[in-house]
VEXNU-141677 format. One record per residue (C-alpha): x, y, z; residue in three letters. Coordinates in steps of 0.001 Angstrom, whole numbers, plus 500000, padded with zeros to 6 digits. Example, Ala and Ser with C-alpha at 12.3 -4.5 7.8 and 13.67 -1.06 7.14 Angstrom:
% residues 2
512300495500507800Ala;513670498940507140Ser;
% end
This chain:
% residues 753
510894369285652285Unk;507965367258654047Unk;504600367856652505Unk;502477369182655605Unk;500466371818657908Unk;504241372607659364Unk;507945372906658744Unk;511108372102659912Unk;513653375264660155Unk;516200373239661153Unk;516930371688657830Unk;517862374825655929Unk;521322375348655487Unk;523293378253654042Unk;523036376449650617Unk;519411376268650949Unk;518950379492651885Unk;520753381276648649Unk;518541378456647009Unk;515387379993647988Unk;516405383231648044Unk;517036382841644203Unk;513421380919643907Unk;511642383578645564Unk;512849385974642847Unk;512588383769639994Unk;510792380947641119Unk;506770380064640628Unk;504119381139643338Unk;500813380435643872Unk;497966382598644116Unk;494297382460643828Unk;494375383295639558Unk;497238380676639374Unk;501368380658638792Unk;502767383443637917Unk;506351383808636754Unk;508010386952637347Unk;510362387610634207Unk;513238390063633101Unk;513388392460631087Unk;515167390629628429Unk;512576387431628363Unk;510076390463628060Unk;511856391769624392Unk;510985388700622882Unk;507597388067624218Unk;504574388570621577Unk;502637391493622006Unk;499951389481623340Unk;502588388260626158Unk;503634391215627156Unk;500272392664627895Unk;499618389589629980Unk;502799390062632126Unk;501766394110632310Unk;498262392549633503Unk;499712390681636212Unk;502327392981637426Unk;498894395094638064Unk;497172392823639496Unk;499759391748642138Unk;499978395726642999Unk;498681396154646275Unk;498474399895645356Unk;496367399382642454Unk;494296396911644600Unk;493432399483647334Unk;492816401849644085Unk;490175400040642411Unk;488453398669645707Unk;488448402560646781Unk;486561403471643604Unk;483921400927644271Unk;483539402040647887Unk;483185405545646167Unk;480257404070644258Unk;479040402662647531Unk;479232405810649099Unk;477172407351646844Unk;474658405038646629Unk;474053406027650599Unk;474039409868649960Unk;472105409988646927Unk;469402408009648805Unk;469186410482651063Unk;469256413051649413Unk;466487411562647356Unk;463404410752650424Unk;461358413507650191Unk;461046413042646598Unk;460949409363646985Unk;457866410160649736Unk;455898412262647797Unk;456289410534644467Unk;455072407214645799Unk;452782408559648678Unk;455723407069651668Unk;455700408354655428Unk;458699408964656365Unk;458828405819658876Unk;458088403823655480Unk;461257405206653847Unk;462966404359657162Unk;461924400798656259Unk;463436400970653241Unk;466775401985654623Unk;466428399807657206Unk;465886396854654539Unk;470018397644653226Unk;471118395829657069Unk;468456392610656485Unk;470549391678653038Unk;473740392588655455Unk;472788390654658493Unk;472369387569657215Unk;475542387161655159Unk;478048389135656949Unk;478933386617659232Unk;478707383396657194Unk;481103385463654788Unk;483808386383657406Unk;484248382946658713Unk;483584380700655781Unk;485003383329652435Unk;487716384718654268Unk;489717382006653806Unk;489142382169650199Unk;490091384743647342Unk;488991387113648941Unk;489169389837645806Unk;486723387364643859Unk;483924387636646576Unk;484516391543646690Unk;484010391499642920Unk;480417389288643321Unk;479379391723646091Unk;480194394899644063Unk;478433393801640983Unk;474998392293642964Unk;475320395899644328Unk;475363397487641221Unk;472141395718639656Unk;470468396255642973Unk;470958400310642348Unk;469222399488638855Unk;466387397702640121Unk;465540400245642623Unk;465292402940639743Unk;462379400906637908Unk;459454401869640199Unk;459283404987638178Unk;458507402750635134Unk;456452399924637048Unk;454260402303638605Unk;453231405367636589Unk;452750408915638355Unk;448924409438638503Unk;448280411247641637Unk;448443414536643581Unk;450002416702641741Unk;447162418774639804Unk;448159422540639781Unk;448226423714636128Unk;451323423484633538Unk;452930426978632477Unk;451303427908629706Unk;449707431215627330Unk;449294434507629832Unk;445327434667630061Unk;442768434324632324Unk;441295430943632497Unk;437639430134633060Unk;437940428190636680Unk;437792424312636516Unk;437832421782639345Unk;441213420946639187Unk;442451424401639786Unk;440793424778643037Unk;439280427712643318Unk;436312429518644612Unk;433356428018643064Unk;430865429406645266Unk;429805431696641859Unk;428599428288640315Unk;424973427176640252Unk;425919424139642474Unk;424991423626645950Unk;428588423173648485Unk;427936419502649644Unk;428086418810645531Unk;431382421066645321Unk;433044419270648276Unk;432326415832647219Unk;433610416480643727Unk;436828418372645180Unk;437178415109646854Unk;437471413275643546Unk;439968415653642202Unk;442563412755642765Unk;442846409828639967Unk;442779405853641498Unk;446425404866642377Unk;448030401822643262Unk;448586402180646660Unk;451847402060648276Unk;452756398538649092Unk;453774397804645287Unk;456560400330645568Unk;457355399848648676Unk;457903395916648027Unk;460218396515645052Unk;462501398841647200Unk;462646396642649760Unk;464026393951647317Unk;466639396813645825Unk;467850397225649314Unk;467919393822650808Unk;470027392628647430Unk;471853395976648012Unk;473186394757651985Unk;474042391482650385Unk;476688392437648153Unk;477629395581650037Unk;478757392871652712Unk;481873391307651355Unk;483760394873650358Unk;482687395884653861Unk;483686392754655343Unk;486770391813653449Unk;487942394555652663Unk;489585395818655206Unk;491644393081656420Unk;493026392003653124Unk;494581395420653115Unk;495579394973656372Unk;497166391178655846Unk;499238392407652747Unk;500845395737653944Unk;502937396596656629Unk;501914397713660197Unk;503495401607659042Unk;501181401791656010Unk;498384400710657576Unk;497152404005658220Unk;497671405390654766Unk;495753402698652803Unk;493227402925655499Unk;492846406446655150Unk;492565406345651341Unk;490036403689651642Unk;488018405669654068Unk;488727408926651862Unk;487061407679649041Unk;484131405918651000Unk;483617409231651757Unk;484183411672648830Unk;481336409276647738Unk;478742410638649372Unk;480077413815648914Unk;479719412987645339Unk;476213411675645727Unk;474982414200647511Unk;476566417029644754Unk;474646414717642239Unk;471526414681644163Unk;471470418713644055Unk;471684418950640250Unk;469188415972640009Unk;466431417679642226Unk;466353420921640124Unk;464621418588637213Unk;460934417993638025Unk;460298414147637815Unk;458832413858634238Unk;460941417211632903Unk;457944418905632750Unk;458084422738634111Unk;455270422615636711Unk;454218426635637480Unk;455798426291641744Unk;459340426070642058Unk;461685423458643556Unk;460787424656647314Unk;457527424018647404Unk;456102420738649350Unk;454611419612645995Unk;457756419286644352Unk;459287415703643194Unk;462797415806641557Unk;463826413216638765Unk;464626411129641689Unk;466245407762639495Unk;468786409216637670Unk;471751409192639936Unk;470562405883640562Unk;471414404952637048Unk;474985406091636721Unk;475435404736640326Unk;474735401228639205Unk;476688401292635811Unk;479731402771638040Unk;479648399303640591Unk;479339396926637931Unk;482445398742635947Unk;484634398905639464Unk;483283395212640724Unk;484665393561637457Unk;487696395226637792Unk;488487393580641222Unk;488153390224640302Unk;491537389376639119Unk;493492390020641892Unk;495187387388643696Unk;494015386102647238Unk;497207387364648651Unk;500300390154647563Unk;503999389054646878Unk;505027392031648272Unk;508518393116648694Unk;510428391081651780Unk;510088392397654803Unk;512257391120658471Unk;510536388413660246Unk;509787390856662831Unk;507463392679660442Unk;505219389757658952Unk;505827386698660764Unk;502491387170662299Unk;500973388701658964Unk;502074385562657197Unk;501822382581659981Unk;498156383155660636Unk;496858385562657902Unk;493982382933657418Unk;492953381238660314Unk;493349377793659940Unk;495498377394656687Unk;497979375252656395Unk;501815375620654884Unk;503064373104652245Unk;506348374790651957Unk;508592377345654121Unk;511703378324653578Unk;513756380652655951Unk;516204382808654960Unk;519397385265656579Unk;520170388428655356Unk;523926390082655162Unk;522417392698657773Unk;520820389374659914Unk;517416390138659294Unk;515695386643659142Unk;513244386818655970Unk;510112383937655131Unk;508795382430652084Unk;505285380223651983Unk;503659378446649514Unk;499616377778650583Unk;497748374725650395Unk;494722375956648505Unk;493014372385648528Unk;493304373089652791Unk;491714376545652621Unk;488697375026651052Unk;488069372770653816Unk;489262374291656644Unk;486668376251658004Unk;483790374210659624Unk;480911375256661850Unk;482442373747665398Unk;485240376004665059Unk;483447378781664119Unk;481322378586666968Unk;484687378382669089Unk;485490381637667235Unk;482975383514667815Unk;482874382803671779Unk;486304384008671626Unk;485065387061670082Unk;481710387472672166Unk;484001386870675463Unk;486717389525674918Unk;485509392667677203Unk;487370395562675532Unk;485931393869672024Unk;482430394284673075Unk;482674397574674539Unk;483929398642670988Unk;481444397273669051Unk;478438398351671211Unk;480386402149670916Unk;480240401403666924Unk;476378400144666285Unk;475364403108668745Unk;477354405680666190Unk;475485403314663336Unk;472493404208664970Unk;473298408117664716Unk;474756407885661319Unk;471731405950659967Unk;469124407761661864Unk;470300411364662204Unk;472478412461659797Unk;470895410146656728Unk;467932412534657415Unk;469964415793657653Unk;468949416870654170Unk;465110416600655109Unk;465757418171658214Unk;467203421319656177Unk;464371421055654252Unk;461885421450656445Unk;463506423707658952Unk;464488425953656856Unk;462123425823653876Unk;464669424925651846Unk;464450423739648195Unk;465620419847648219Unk;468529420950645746Unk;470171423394648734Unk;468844420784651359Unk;471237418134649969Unk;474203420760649162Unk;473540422323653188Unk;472305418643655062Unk;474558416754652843Unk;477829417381651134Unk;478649420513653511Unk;478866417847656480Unk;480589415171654081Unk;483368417586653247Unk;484273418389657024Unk;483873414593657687Unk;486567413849654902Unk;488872417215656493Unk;488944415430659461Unk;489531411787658073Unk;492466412880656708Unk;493659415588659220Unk;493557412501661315Unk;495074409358659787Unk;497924411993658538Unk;498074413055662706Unk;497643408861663535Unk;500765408381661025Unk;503176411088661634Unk;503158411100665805Unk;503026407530665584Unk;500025407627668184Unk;499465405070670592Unk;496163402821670847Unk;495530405038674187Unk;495989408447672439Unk;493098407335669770Unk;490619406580672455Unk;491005409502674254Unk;490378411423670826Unk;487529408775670649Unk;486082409769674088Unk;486548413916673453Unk;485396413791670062Unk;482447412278671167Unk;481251414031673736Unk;482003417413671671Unk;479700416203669369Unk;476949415766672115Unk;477526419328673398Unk;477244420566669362Unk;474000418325669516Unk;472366420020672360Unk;473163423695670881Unk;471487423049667698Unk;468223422970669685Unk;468369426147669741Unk;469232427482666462Unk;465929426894663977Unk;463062428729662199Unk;459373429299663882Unk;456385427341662347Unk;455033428978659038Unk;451456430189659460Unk;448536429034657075Unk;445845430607656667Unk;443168427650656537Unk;445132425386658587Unk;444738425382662247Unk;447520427260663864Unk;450213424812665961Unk;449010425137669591Unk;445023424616667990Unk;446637421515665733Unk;448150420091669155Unk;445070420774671103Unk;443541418746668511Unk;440222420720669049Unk;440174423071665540Unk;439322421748662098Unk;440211422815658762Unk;437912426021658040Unk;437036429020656261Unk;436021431102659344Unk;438980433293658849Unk;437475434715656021Unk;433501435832655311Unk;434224435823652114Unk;435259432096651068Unk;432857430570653991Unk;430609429122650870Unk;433376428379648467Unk;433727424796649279Unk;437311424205649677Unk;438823420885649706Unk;440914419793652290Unk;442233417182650582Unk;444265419119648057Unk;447315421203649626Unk;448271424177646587Unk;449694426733648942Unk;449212430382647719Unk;451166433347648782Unk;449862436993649173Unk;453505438304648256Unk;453132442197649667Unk;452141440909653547Unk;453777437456653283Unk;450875435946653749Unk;450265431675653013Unk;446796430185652451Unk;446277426624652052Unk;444679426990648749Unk;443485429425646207Unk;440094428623647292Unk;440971429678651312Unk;442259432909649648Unk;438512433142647617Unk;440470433309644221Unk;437906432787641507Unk;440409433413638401Unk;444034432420637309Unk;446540433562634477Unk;449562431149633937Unk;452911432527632088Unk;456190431938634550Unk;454289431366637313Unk;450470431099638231Unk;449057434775639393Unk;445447434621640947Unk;442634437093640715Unk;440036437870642444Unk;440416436894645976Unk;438519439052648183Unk;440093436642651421Unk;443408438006650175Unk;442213441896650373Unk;440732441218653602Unk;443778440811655740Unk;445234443333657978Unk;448081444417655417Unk;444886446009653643Unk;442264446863655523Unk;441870447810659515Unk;439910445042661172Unk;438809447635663763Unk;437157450175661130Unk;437082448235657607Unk;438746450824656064Unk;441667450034653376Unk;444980450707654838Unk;447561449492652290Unk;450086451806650860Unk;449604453888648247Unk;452170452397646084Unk;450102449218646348Unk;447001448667644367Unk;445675445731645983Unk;446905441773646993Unk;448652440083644774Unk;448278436425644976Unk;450819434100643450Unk;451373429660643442Unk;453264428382645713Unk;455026429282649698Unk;456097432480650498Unk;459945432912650936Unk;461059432877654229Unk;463504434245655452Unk;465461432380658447Unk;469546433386658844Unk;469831430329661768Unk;470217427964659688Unk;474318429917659125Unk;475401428921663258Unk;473355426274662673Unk;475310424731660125Unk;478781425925662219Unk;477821425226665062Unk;477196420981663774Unk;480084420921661499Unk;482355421530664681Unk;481223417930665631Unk;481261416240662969Unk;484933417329662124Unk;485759415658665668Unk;484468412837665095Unk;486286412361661650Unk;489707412661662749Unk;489874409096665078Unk;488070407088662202Unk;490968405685660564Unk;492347404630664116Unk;489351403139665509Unk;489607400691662781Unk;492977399927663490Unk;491783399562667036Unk;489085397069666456Unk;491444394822664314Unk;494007395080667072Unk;492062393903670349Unk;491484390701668875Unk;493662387728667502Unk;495349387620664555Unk;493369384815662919Unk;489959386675664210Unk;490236389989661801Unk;488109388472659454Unk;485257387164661825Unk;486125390340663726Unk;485149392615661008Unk;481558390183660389Unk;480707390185663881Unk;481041393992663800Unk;479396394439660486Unk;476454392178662169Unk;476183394074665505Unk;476350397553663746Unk;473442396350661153Unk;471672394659663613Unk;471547396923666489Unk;472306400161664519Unk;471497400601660836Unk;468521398501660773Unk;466266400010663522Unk;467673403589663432Unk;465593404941660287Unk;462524403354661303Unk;463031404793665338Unk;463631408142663996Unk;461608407948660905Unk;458584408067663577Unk;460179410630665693Unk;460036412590662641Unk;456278411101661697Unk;455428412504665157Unk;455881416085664569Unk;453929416442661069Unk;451166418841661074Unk;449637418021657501Unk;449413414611655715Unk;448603414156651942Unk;445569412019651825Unk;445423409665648804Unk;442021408544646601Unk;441374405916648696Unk;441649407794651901Unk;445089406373652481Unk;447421408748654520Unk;450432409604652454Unk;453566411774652747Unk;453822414135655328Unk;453637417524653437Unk;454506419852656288Unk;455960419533660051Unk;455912421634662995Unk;459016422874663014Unk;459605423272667018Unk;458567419734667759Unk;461110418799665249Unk;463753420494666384Unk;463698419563669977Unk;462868415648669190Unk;465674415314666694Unk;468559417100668337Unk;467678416112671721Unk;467635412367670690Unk;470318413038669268Unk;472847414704671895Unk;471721411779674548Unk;472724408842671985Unk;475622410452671365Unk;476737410382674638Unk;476390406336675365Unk;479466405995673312Unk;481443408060674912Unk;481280406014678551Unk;482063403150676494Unk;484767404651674296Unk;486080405749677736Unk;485995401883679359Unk;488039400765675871Unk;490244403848676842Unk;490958402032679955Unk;491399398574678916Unk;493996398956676096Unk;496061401801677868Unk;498942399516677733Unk;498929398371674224Unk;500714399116670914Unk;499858398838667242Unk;502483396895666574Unk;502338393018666997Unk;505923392562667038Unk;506312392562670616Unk;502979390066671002Unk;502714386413670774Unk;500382385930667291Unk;497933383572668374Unk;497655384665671985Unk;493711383842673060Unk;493446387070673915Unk;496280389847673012Unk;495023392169675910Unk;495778389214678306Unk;499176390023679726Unk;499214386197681697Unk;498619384880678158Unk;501583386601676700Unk;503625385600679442Unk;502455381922678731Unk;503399381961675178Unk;506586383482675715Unk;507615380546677981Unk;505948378007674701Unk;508248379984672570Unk;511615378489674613Unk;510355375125674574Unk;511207372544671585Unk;508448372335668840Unk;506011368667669572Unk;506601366361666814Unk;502757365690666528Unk;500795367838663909Unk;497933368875665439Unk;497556372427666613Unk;500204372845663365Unk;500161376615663199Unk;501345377143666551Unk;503128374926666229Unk;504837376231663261Unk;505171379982665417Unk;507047378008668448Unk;509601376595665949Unk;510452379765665121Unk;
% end
């Protein structure tokens, strides 16, 4: 057989045929780990031990099954990495002092590392073995989630935080950093402010921090590129078109039982205070910072495991013949560009025609060059229905990165929520209807066989029932909470009311800071005051919780005494106020059809998300999946992911009524929002993104009406498969006699077929 980029099928004979039917089931193949000799069962018996487990080993690794198992586990991994980080910001904000446009950076700095190697990776390592790059992603991944634990080491916690430990019931002689009434004192109240201002300890600022997660993420998007990239179409080179969906949904299953995962591990992290310490307020109050780096521990030890794992497999699966029909297209132009050093075709009994291939892998190395990836690419960038369906993706990027990463602070603050039930309500409640309708759908995609058209329709309705879901919410949240010592919300808009005492005669001289927010509640009338000094407290007894006394600004409300007369007025059964640490419970049942009413959408929009992939693979060439899937990965990071947490990270910004101030006069992490303004900004946004990919969904709708899933009926390296006068062109190449020349040799090798 000549040595070459092509083959001759007319010099195959009957004899040669049984030949290398017999060498494809005993014979040697290449692969990217090297030949591999498929044995018997009897050469097996008198192997070694040491043998044997070899030959188990490689029978593994040339499983396509156990393949899509292992690569699933580290997209689990992956998956968790996302929801644990988000389940993780306010903790992450108040521990190192972040707005939440600042943590938006961070997020945002995952799509930098992804940017700029996605498509150098699809175009120049897709050729390659493709499991080994997987493997180097996975594991840069995994020390990336270790590195962005260590900021809790680097930078010790030494700021804001001051209320009291629990400790012995008795009454404690007021100090400083208990903030109460000192008005008693023999100090004057310019001396009390300006030490109350001192109360915080030096820090070192956020841009430390900040730095060092940046780094985490940005070496995070590198590696998470080539199992995002990848990925997907060496699944979808080594299986048939009918599995397809299957391994696709099982991918896509585990990518997301990860967050659902990470978000379950999130809950049980943010129970633990940061240092294990029991602090005297409990989870829900805006002071609270969970032991934010330990799912980031076991998420990093889990990717390196699962990213050594995949590095044995081969760069392509000696799966079990299939017809001509089936893989001719698969197996012609799998790889752009490669070349074939042997072929051999083969007859059936039943007249199915069969192919074997041996690759060049001295070819694949030098194949790709920058010219013809440029040629690529305006291939790519000049196929209509192609763009449509990325813009539709990097606009959902933008929704998935901006909205729903911030679900669990939304919950939070909404509903005045503890971060625990924020990330079990914001996060893995929406993660477990996404996965219902994953499934519901690839299993629906499978069994009726749907056609490209019938997915974009359920593209285009699932959409815009998400929009609709979007623009309910608005509806369906919590009024502002009520301070006492804060300027109410329509005074805090009009910008034109201070922090005071006026409220209150009796803690006018107490000189309260307004730099330290402890909030107090008056349990029997519900009451919140910024601080035990706004409430005139003078004395504090710690056990299970902190319990003030002596806070005449507390017996002075209307729940105990008639503004109109000055007479007491509280029930009998009640001796006076009693003033305990922390926010008063509130008690808000919207956040029930709130919660229904947005899982209806996001079930919709899980059930096409298997087929969508299978429709962005199929609108494009065979030999473009793998620059297909960068140039998606790109436009989504680009245009999506990366300015999506920052855009609505200052939505969010926008609606914040108080700001921790740190030593240095810094403004620090939002400590509570105006809950209206939030509401409306955030869903509204929301609903009208939403609805951009539905007109475009609809316009893909349109263009691929006519097409199938199946390639069997298409010419494989058509310039553009939705181009019917190109098909019709390359069915009139395929009745013509093969050129002798060799250039152009892997068409060449599809028209001598």
């Amino acid at each position: 057989m000549a040595a070459g980029n092509h083959y001759d099928a007319t010099n195959h004979g009957p004899e040669n045929s049984e030949i290398a039917l017999v060498s494809r089931k005993t014979g040697d193949f290449e692969n990217g780990s090297g030949h591999d000799r498929i044995k018997t069962d009897m050469d097996m018996q008198h192997e070694g031990f040491g043998n044997k487990l070899r030959s188990i080993c490689r029978r593994f690794l040339n499983n396509m099954t156990a393949f899509v198992l292992i690569y699933s586990l580290g997209l689990f991994f992956y998956g968790m990495s996302v929801s644990y980080t988000n389940s993780m910001l306010i903790s992450i904000e108040r521990r190192f002092g972040f707005s939440t446009k600042q943590t938006g950076m961070i997020l945002a700095a995952t799509e930098l590392g992804h940017i700029a190697m996605a498509l150098i990776v699809a175009h120049f390592v897709g050729t390659k073995n493709r499991p080994r790059w997987i493997c180097l992603g996975t594991v840069i991944m995994g020390f990336a989630m270790l590195l962005f634990a260590a900021p809790e080491i680097i930078f010790p916690y030494n700021t804001y935080v001051t209320a009291p430990r629990r400790g012995p019931n008795n009454l404690t002689i007021p100090t400083m950093s208990d903030h109460l009434c000192l008005a008693s004192k023999n100090q004057s109240v310019t001396t009390i402010v300006a030490n109350a201002n001192q109360t915080r300890s030096e820090n070192y600022g956020v841009a430390g921090p900040l730095a060092v997660f940046c780094i985490s993420h940005i070496l995070h998007g590198f590696g998470s590129t080539t199992p995002m990239v990848l990925g997907m179409p060496y699944i979808d080179d080594n299986v048939s078109p009918k599995s397809v969906p299957l391994y696709f949904g099982t991918a896509l299953f585990f990518r997301l039982f990860g967050p659902l995962v990470g978000f379950g591990v999130g809950s049980v992290c943010n129970n633990y205070f940061h240092d294990f310490t029991r602090p005297s307020f409990i989870p829900s109050d805006p002071r609270w910072i969970s032991a934010w780096y330990i799912g980031f521990l076991v998420i990093g030890t889990g990717l390196l495991i699962f990213g050594i794992l995949v590095v044995g497999f081969p760069s392509s699966m000696h799966i079990k013949e299939q017809p001509l029909k089936d893989r001719e297209c698969n197996l012609i132009t799998a790889h752009h560009r490669e070349s074939i050093s042997e072929a051999v075709i083969t007859t059936s009994i039943d007249g199915n025609v069969f192919i074997t291939a041996k690759e060049s892998s001295h070819s694949l190395a030098s194949s790709a060059s920058w010219k013809e990836f440029a040629i690529d690419l305006k291939r790519l960038l000049t196929n209509f229905t192609f763009v449509c369906r990325t813009s539709s993706m990097f606009v959902d990027g933008m929704i998935v990165a901006g909205f729903f990463n911030y679900f669990p602070k939304f919950y939070a603050q909404q509903f005045q929520m503890s971060q625990s039930a924020a990330a079990l309500y914001g996060g893995l409640g929406f993660v477990i209807v996404v996965i219902a309708g994953v499934v519901l759908g690839s299993i629906v995609i499978k069994r009726f066989q749907l056609r490209p058209r019938h997915v974009g329709l359920l593209l285009v309705i699932s959409g815009f029932i998400m929009c609709v879901c979007g623009w309910i919410s608005v509806g369906l949240g919590c009024d502002n909470i009520d301070i006492h010592g804060l300027p109410s919300t329509s005074e805090f808009r009009a910008g034109t009311v201070a922090f005071n005492n006026t409220f209150c005669r009796s803690s006018a001289h107490c000189g309260c800071s307004q730099r330290n927010f402890e909030p107090v509640c008056e349990t029997h009338s519900n009451t919140i005051f910024f601080s035990p000094c706004h409430a005139g407290c003078r004395r504090h007894a710690v056990n299970e919780t902190t319990i003030y006394a002596d806070c005449p600004c507390a017996a002075e409300l209307p729940f105990f005494r008639d503004p109109a007369t000055d007479l007491a007025q509280a029930p009998r059964n009640i001796s006076g106020p009693m003033v305990r640490a922390g926010m008063c419970p509130k008690e808000c049942l919207n956040y029930r059809a709130f919660t229904a009413v947005l899982m209806i959408g996001v079930f919709f929009v899980g059930l096409p998300m298997s087929g969508q992939i299978m429709i962005q693979f199929r609108i494009v060439d065979v030999n473009l999946k793998n620059l297909c899937a960068g140039v998606t990965s790109v436009c989504v990071a680009a245009f999506g992911l990366l300015p999506a947490p920052i855009f609505v990270g200052a939505i969010v910004d926008s609606t914040c009524r108080l700001w921790a101030i740190r030593s240095g006069g810094e403004r620090g992490a939002c400590m509570l929002y105006d809950n209206d303004q939030l509401r409306w900004k955030f869903f509204l946004t929301l609903g009208c993104v939403k609805f951009i990919p539905v007109i475009l969904d609809a316009i893909v709708t349109w263009k691929i009406w006519n097409m199938e899933f199946d390639r069997s009926a298409d010419i494989c390296l058509s310039p553009n498969p939705t181009s019917q006068d190109s098909a019709k062109q390359n069915e009139k190449e395929m009745t013509e006699d093969p050129p002798s020349d060799n250039n152009n040799n892997t068409h060449r090798t599809q028209t001598a077929l």
